[in-house]
ZAMARGU-4260 file (C-alpha; in steps of 0.2 Angstrom, whole numbers, plus 5000, padded with zeros to 4 digits):
<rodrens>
0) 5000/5000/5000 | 5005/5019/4998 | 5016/5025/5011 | 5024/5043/5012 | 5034/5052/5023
5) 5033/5072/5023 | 5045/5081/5032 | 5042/5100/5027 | 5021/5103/5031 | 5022/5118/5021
10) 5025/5109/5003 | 5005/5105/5002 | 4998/5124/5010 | 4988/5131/4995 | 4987/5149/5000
15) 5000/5160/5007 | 4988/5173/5017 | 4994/5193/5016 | 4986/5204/5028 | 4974/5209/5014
20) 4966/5191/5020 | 4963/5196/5038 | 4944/5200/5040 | 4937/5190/5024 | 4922/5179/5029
25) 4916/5162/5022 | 4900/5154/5023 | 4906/5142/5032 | 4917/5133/5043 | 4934/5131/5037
30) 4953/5131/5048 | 4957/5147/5039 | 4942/5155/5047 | 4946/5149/5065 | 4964/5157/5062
35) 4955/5173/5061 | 4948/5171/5080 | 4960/5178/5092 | 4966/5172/5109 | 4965/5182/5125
40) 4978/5180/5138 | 4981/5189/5153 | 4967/5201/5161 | 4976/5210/5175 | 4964/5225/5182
45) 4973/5240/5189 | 4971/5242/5207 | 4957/5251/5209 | 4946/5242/5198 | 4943/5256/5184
50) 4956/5249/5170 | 4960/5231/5163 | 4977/5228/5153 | 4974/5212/5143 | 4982/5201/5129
55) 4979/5197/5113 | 4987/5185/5101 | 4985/5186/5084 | 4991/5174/5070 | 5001/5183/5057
60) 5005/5173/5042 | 5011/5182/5025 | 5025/5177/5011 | 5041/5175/5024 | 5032/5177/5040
65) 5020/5162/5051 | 5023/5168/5072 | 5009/5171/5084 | 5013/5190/5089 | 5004/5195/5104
70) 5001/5216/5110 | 4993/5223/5124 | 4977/5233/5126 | 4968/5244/5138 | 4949/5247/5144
75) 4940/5256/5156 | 4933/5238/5165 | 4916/5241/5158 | 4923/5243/5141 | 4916/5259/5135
80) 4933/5263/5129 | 4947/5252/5121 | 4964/5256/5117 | 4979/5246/5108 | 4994/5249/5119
85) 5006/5241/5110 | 5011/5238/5092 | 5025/5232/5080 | 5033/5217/5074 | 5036/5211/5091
90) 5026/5204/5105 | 5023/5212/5120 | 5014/5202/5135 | 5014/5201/5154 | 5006/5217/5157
95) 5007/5225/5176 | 5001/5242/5182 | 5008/5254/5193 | 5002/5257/5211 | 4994/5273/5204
100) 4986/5264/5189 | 4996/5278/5176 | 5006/5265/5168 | 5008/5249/5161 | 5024/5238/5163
105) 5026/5224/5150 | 5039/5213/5142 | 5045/5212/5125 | 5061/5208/5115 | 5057/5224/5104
110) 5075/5229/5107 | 5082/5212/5102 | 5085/5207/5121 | 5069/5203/5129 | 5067/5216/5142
115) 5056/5224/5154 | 5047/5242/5147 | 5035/5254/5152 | 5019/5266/5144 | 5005/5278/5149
120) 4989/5268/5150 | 4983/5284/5139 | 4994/5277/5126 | 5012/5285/5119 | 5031/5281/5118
125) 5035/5265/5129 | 5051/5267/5140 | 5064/5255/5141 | 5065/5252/5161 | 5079/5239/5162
130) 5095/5234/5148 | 5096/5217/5152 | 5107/5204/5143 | 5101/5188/5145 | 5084/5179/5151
135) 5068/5187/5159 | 5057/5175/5168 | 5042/5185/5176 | 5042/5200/5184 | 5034/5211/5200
140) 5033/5230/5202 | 5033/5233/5221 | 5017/5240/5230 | 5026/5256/5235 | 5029/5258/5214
145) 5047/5262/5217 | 5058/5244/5212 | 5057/5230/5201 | 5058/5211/5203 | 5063/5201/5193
150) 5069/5181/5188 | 5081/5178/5175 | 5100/5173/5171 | 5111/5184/5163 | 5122/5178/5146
155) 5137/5170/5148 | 5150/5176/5136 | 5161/5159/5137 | 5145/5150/5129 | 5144/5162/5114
160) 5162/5162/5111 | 5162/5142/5112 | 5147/5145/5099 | 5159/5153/5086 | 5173/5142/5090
165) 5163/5126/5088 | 5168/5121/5105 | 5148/5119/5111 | 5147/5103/5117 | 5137/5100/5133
170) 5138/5090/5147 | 5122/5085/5151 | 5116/5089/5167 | 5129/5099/5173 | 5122/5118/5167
175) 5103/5120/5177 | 5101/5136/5168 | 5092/5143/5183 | 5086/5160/5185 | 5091/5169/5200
180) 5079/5184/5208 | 5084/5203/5204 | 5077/5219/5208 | 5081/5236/5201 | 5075/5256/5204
185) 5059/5258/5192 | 5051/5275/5201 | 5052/5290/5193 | 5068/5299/5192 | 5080/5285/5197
190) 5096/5289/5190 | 5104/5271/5189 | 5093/5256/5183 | 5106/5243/5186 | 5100/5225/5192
195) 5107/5222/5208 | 5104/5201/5212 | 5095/5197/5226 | 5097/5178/5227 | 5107/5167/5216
200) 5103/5153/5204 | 5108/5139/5214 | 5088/5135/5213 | 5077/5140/5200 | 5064/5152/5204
205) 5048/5152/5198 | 5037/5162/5204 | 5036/5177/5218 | 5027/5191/5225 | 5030/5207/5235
210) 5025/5209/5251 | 5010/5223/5254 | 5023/5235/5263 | 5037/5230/5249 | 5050/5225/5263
215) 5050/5207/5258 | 5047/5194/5245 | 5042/5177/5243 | 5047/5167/5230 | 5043/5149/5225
220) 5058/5141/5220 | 5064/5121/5213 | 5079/5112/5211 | 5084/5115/5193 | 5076/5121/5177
225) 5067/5106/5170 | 5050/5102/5167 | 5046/5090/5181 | 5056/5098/5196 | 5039/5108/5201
230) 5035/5093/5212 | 5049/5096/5220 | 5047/5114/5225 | 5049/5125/5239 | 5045/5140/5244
235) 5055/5155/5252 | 5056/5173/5259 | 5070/5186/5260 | 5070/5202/5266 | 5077/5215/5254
240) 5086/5226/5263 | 5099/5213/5271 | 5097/5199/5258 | 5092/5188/5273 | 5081/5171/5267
245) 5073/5159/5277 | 5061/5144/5270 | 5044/5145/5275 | 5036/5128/5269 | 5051/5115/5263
250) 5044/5098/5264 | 5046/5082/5253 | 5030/5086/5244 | 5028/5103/5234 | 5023/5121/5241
255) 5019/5131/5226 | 5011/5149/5221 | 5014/5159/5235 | 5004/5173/5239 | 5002/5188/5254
260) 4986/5194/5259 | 4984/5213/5257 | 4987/5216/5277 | 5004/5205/5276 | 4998/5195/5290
265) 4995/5179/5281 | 5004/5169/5267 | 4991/5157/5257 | 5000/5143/5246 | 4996/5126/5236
270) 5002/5110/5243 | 5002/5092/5235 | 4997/5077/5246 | 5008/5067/5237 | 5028/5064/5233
275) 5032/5066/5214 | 5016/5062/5207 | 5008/5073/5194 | 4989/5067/5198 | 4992/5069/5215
280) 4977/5078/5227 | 4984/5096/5231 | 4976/5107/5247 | 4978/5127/5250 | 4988/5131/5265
285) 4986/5146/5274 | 5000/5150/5286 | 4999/5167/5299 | 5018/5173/5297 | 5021/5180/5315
290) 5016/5164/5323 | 5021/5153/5312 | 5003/5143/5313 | 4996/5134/5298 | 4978/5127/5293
295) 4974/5116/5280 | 4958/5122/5271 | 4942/5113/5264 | 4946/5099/5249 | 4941/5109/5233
300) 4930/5103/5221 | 4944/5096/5209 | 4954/5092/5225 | 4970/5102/5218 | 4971/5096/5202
305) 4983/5102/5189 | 4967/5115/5183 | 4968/5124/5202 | 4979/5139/5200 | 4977/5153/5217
310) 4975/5170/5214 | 4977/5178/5230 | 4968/5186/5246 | 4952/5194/5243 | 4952/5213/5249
315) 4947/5211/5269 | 4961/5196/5271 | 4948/5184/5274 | 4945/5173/5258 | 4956/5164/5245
320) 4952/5166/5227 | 4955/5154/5214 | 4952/5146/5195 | 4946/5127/5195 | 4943/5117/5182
325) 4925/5108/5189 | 4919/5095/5174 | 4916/5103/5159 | 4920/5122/5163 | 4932/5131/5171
330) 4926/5143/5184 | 4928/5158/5198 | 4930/5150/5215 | 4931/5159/5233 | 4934/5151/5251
335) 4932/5159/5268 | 4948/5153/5278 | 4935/5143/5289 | 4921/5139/5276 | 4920/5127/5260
340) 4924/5135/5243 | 4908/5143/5232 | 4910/5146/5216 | 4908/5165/5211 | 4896/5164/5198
345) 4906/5171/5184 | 4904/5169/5168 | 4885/5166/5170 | 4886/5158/5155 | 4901/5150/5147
350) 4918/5148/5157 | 4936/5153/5160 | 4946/5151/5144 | 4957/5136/5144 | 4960/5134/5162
355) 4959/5149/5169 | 4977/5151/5169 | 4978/5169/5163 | 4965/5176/5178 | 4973/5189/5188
360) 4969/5198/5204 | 4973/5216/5205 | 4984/5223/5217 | 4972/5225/5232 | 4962/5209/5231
365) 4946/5218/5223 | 4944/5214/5206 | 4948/5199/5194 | 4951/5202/5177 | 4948/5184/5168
370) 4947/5178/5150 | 4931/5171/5147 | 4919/5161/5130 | 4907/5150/5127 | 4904/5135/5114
375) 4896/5147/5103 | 4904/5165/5109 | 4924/5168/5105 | 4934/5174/5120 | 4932/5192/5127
380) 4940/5201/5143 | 4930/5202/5157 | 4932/5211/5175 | 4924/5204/5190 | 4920/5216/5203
385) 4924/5203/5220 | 4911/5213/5234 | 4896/5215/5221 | 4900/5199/5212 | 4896/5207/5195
390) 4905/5204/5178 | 4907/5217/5166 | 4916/5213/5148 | 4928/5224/5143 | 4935/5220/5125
395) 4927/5217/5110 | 4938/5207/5099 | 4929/5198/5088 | 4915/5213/5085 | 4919/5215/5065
400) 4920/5197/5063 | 4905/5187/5054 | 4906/5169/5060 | 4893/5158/5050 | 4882/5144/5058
405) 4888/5133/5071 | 4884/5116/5076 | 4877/5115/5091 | 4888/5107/5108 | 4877/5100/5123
410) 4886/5089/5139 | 4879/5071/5138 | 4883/5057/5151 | 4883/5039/5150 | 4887/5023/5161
415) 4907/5015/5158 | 4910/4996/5156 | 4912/4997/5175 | 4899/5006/5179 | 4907/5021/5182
420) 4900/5039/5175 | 4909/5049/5160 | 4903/5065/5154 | 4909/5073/5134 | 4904/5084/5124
425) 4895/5081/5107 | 4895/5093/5094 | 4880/5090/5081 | 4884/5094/5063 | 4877/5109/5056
430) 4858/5109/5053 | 4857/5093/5061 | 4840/5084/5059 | 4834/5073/5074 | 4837/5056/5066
435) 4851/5056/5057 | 4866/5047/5056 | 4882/5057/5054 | 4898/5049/5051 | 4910/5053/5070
440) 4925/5062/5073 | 4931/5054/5091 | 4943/5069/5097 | 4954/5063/5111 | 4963/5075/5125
445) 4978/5076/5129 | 4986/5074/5148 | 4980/5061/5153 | 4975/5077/5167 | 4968/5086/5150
450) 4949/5089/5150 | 4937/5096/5136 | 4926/5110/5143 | 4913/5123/5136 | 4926/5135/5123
455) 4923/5141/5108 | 4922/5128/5096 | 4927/5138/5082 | 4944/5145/5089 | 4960/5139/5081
460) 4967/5125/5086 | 4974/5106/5081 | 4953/5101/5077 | 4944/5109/5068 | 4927/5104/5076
465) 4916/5120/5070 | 4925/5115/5051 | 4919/5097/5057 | 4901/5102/5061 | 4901/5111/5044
470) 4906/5097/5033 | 4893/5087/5041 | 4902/5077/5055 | 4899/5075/5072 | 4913/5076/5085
475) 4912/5068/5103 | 4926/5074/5115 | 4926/5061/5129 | 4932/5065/5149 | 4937/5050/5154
480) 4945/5045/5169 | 4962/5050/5173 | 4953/5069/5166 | 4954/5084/5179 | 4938/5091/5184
485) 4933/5076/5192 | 4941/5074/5210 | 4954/5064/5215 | 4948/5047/5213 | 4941/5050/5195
490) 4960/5058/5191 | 4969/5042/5197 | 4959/5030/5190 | 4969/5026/5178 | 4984/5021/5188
495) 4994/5008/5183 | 4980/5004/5169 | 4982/5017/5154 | 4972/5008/5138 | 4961/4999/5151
500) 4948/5009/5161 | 4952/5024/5151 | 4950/5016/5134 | 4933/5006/5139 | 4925/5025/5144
505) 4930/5030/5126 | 4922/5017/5117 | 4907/5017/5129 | 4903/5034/5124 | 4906/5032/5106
510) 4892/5016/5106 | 4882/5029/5116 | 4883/5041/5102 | 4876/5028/5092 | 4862/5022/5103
515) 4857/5039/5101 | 4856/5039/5085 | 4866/5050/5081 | 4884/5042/5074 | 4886/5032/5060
520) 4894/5015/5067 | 4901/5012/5048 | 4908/5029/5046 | 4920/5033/5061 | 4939/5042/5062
525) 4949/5043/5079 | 4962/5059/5084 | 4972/5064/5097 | 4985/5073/5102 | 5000/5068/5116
530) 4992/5056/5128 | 4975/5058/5115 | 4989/5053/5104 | 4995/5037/5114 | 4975/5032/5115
535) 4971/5033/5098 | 4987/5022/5092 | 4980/5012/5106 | 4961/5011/5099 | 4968/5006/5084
540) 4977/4991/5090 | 4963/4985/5100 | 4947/4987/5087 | 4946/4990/5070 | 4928/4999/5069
545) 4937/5018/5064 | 4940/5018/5046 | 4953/5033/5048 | 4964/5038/5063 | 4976/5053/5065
550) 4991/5050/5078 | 4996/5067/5085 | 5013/5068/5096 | 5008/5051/5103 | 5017/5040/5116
555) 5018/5025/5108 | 5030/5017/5117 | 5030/5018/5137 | 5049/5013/5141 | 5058/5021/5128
560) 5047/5038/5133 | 5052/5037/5149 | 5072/5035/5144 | 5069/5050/5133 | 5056/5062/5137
565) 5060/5078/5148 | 5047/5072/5162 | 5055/5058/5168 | 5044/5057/5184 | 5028/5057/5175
570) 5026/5039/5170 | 5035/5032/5186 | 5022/5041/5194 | 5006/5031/5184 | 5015/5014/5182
575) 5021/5013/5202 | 5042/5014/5197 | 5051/5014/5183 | 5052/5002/5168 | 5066/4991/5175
580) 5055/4989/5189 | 5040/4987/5182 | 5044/4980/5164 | 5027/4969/5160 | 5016/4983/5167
585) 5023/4996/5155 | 5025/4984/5140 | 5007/4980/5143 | 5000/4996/5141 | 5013/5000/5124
590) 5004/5005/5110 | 5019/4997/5101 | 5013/4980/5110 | 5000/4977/5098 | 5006/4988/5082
595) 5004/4970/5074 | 4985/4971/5076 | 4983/4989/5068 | 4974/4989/5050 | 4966/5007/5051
600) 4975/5019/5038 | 4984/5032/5050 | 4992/5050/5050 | 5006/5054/5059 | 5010/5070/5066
605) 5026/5077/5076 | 5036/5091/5082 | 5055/5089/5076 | 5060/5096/5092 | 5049/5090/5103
610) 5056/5087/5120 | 5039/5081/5130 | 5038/5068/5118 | 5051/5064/5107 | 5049/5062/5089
615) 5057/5044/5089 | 5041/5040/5097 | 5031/5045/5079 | 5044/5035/5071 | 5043/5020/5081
620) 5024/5018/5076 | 5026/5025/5060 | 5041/5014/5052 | 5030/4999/5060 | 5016/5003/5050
625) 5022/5006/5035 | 5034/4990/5035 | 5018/4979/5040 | 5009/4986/5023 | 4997/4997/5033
630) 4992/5015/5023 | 5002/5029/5033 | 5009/5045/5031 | 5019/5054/5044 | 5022/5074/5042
635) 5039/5081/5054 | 5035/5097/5059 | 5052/5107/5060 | 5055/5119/5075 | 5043/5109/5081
640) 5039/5108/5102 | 5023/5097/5109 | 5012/5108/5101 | 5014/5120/5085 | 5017/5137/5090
645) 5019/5144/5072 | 5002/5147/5064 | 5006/5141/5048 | 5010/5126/5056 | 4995/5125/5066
650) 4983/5128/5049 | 4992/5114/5040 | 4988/5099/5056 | 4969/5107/5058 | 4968/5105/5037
655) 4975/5089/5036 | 4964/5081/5050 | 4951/5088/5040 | 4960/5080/5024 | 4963/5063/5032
660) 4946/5060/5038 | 4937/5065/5020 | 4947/5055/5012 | 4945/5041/5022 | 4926/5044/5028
665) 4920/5048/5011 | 4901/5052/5010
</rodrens>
């Protein structure tokens, strides 16, 4: 049978797209369309409440040009007046307001070095605040408005030199690459900008935060720089004046995301239950710093799960605020110090954007600034006002755009092999009559901790599900266990047992879908990316009912992922050791196991520089195909990581899914 290997994605893309493109509308649903539908990111509200700064990506593709180039806007909260704060060829994000809200810091490598800059929220000539040669992490402006913080490493010299001189070889291991913690004069008039470092790189830190009278800082800080050494993290404080630091929570497990409340009396954080295990439950901490005293607060609904992310204090010191990812939507959640969490009630309809991970809380604990959508709304700004518990949106993104008919999204439920409950989302195709059989599109995520939730079905992405919808399909997104959202015991579920427990919800959904009468049983194609990946290279060693399947980043092979990915804890973690220990378990639940099995003609997709999971793993599964006579075709990505982050890149898998599945599920 016909077998091809593509290594350059861009030999089949039809159109080059000029900014003359930007705005066009189609009738339909089509990836090109959806790359037209920005993304919101951060939403930080100045402190008193009456500004937002928030970011917005846009994908810019023309004849020599595919990068995602993100700039910064402004709004009164209740969005009665916009303004672009930034422009140009390069990206600006991380926005941050001064204490008197009459300015905006950001980041941005506009001067070739990514530094740290600042502009009148009225708009104007940004000013470079600090000249910096090397790395920025993130950054902190001090409460008092008068310093700078700062993560980062500075360039070493030796390395570029070595560079020139072909001398560059590495000794793995032995260069953490860590960024340090620095501060540096940012108040008005300050004569002498220079960074002065305020603890070395002998950890890395991650994250940090001022104290409210801007005599302290704590920080959040990990062995070395590597993906999986957040389990391993501490967290500290030092006093600026005298450099002093002393640890404040420094057990086996992790203490992460440190935060003060606004009377510098408390000090909330995020805890795991668990040693080195990334499905592990996690609890917030709240410790009173002049005693020394600690409480444990109420189990969360997710139970810490990777889709928890603290905020901060509210106002009056006495609640924590927080994202959580709770089923299918990501929501606001607060929790009196001695009370159970409640959710906010915000977005009444809809829920955070991915998982809430670019909500911020301003400076004084009043107002939340979130990125919010629904299945059929694209994502928007919005300020939520924490005393009245109102929301108010503040941009207006996708006003000038005409989106054509969507299909429409609902939640369904149905019973596993075991019993146990699974919830998804179905998408119905386009003018769906009640009735009908429509060939299935069986859209796997990622993690196994991903989770599908209530987002726009039309923004870009790897599936194109509105471009699904309009061509007639119908797309089921299963949570199964192992998903956040759920609770602890859902999320573990599928220790020790992935393609078991997991893989039974799947397929009990997708005969669900066809009790209902809605799939056709003879028309079906399965996809998935990363661990959606690993399960649909599984699915189609175990059954032969999809006529297509598209193999995205997938772990094919349990024990040489574990030798070679840059998350070395992760599998030990869900397998109970590693593969020298527990050989039969993870050759068991290989992919690779039963490669012998797979008849379904399959797509293969990979980043070549993928780290998370290497690309050898697309080639293990590929060149196993293709010598057993199965129809393949495997497309390398170049510059690749787990995910394509140029949008040229991005258009190319979301049209070939699209490709593979016509050609495979021809109606």
């Amino acid at each position: 049978m016909q077998t091809r290997l593509v290594l350059l994605a861009l030999l089949c893309l039809p159109v080059v797209w000029g900014p003359a493109a930007w705005g066009q509308t189609s009738p339909v649903w089509t990836p090109e369309l959806s790359m037209q539908v920005d993304t919101i990111g951060e939403v930080v509200p100045s402190p008193d409440g009456r500004w937002v700064a928030y970011t917005r990506t846009t994908a810019v593709m023309e004849e020599e040009k595919s990068e995602m180039v993100t700039q910064i806007h402004v709004a009164l909260a209740d969005g009665t007046r916009r303004l672009q704060l930034t422009r140009g060829e390069k990206s600006a994000s991380s926005p941050a307001f001064t204490p008197d809200g009459g300015f905006v810091y950001f980041v941005s490598s506009r001067s070739g070095e990514r530094n740290i800059w600042r502009i009148a929220v009225s708009g104007g000539e940004a000013e470079r605040i600090t000249d910096w040669e090397g790395s920025i992490g993130g950054f902190r402006v001090s409460p008092d408005g008068s310093w700078l913080a700062f993560t980062g490493r500075k360039k070493k010299a030796d390395i570029e030199k070595a560079k020139k001189q072909k001398r560059d070889f590495r000794v793995i291991d032995e260069d953490a690459k860590n960024n340090g913690l620095w501060m540096a004069p940012s108040g008005p008039g300050a004569q002498d900008r220079t960074p002065r470092q305020l603890v070395d790189g002998t950890n890395h830190i991650t994250d940090f935060e001022w104290s409210p009278d801007s005599r302290k800082i704590v920080f959040e800080h990990q062995p070395r720089n590597e993906p999986d050494h957040w389990m391993q993290a501490d967290i500290s404080e030092i006093e600026v004046a005298n450099k002093t630091v002393k640890k404040v929570a420094a057990d086996e497990v992790s203490e992460r995301s440190p935060k003060y409340s606004p009377d510098g009396k408390l000090l909330a954080y995020l805890r795991s239950s668990t040693v080195r295990n990334w499905a592990g439950e996690g609890r917030f901490i709240v410790k009173d710093l002049s005693t020394g005293k600690q409480r444990t607060l109420a189990l969360t609904h997710d139970e810490g799960g990777r889709g928890t992310n603290l905020l901060g204090f509210s106002a009056d010191s006495k609640r924590v605020l927080f994202t959580e990812t709770q089923g299918v939507r990501n929501v606001l959640v607060g929790m009196d110090l001695d009370g159970k969490p409640r959710n906010l009630g915000f977005p009444e309809t809809g829920a955070l954007a991915s998982n809430g991970g670019g909500s911020r809380l301003n400076a004084t604990g009043t107002h939340i600034g979130a990125a919010a959508e629904s299945l059929t709304k694209p994502v928007e700004a919005y300020v939520f006002d924490v005393k009245s518990g109102k929301a108010t949106k503040s941009s207006d993104a996708h006003g000038n755009l005409t989106l054509p008919p969507l299909g429409m999204t609902e939640v369904i439920r149905w019973k596993s092999k075991d019993g146990m409950e699974i919830e998804g989302l179905l998408t119905y195709p386009v003018s769906y009559k009640r009735g009908a059989r429509a060939p299935l599109v069986l859209e796997i995520h990622g993690g196994p901790m991903g989770v599908f939730t209530e987002t726009f079905i039309g923004a870009r992405g790897l599936y194109p599900r509105a471009a699904f919808a309009s061509e007639g399909y119908a797309v089921l997104r299963p949570n199964p266990r192992g998903s956040s959202g759920y609770g602890l015991a859902f999320r573990t579920a599928n220790m020790n047992d992935w393609g078991g427990g997991d893989y039974e919800d799947i397929m009990s959904g997708v005969d669900h879908v066809i009790e209902m009468g809605v799939a056709d049983p003879d028309r079906m194609v399965v996809m998935g990316w990363s661990y959606g990946g690993f399960m649909t290279s599984w699915v189609v060693g175990q059954t032969d009912r999809f006529k297509a399947a598209c193999v995205g980043a997938a772990v094919t092979n349990l024990w040489s992922f574990t030798g070679t990915s840059d998350i070395l804890d992760f599998l030990p973690g869900y397998f109970k050791g590693e593969p020298w220990e527990n050989f039969e378990g993870y050759r068991k639940h290989s992919p690779m196991n039963y490669v012998q099995n797979v008849k379904t003609p399959s797509l293969v997709l990979h980043g070549e520089e993928d780290l998370r999971v290497p690309i050898s793993q697309g080639y293990e599964f590929y060149n196993a195909l293709k010598r057993r006579g199965v129809k393949t075709q495997m497309v390398v990505y170049p510059r690749t990581p787990h995910g394509p982050t140029e949008p040229k890149f991005l258009l190319d898998v979301a049209k070939r899914h699209l490709a593979w599945t016509e050609e495979h599920l021809a109606k």
